[in-house]
N, C-alpha and C positions, 0 to 999 in steps of 0.2 A: 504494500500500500504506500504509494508517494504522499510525502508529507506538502502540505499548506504550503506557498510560499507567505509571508508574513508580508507587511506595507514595506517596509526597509528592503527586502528582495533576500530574506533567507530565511529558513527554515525555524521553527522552535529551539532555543535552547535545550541542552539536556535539564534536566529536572525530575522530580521527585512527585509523588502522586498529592501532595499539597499545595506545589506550587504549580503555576500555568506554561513555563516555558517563552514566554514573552509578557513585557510590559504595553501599556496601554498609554498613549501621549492624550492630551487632552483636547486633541480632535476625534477621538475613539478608533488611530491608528496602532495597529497590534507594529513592535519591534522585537527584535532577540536581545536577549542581554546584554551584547556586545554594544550593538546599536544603543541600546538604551545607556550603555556606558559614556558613551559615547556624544549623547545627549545631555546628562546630566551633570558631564563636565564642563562643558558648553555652556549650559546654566550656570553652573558656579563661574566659569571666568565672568561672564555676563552681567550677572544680576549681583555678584559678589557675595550671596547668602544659599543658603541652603538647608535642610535637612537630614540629617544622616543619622547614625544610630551607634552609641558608645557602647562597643562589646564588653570589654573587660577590665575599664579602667586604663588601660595599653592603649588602645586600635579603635580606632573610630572606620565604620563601614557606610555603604550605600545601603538599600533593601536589599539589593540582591549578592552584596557580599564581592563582587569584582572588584570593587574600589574600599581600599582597605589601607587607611593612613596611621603611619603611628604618631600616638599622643607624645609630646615634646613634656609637659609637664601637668598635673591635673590637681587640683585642690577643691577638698569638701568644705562647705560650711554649712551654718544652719539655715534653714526658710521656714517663712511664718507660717506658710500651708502644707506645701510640702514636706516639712520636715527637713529635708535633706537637699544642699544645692551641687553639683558638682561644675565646675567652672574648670576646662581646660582647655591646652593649646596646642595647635600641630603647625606642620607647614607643609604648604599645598601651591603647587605655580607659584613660587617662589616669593607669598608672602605668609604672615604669621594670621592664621587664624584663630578665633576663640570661640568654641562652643558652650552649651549652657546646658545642660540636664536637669530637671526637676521631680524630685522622689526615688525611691528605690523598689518601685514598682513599673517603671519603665525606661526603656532603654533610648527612646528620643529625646533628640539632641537638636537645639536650634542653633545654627552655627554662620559666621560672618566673616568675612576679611577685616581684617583691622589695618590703619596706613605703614603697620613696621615693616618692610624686607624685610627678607632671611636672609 
């Protein structure tokens, strides 16, 4: 059975019976993860901001785990609602970003360019 061609002109990603094997752009065009890699760097050069998701303290990722930057330095403090704040930095196209986590019941991370080069 031949697979799909996707909007971006390749086939589904491999994946796991959870996940769909491409991302969805918000014209309701299907891509491969690559492409969606692809795309979403593009965004962050762009817009300068993003969302990603703080795996372990270390390594901050994409959703789908391709884009996978290591944290430069990370520090907890407290929050009023949250509980818990974690404030850290990486670098990405060669400036210093800061991400923001709130609580420890999730793993999103609202994250920006800040004006320092690395």
């Amino acid at each position: 059975m031949a697979k799909e061609l996707l909007f971006c002109g390749h086939v589904e990603s491999e994946h796991n019976p959870i996940t769909r094997g491409y991302g969805i752009d918000n014209d309701g065009n299907k891509h491969c993860y690559d492409c969606c890699l692809a795309i979403e760097v593009a965004a962050m050069q762009r817009d300068k901001k993003t969302i990603l998701y703080l795996v372990d303290k270390n390594r901050v990722t994409n959703w789908i785990g391709n884009l996978s930057i290591k944290i430069e330095t990370i520090k907890k403090s407290w929050h009023n609602m949250a509980r818990t704040r974690y404030d850290f930095w990486f670098i990405f196209d060669g400036h210093l970003w800061h991400g923001v986590q709130y609580g420890d019941n999730t793993r999103i991370a609202h994250c920006k360019q800040t004006k320092t080069l690395a």
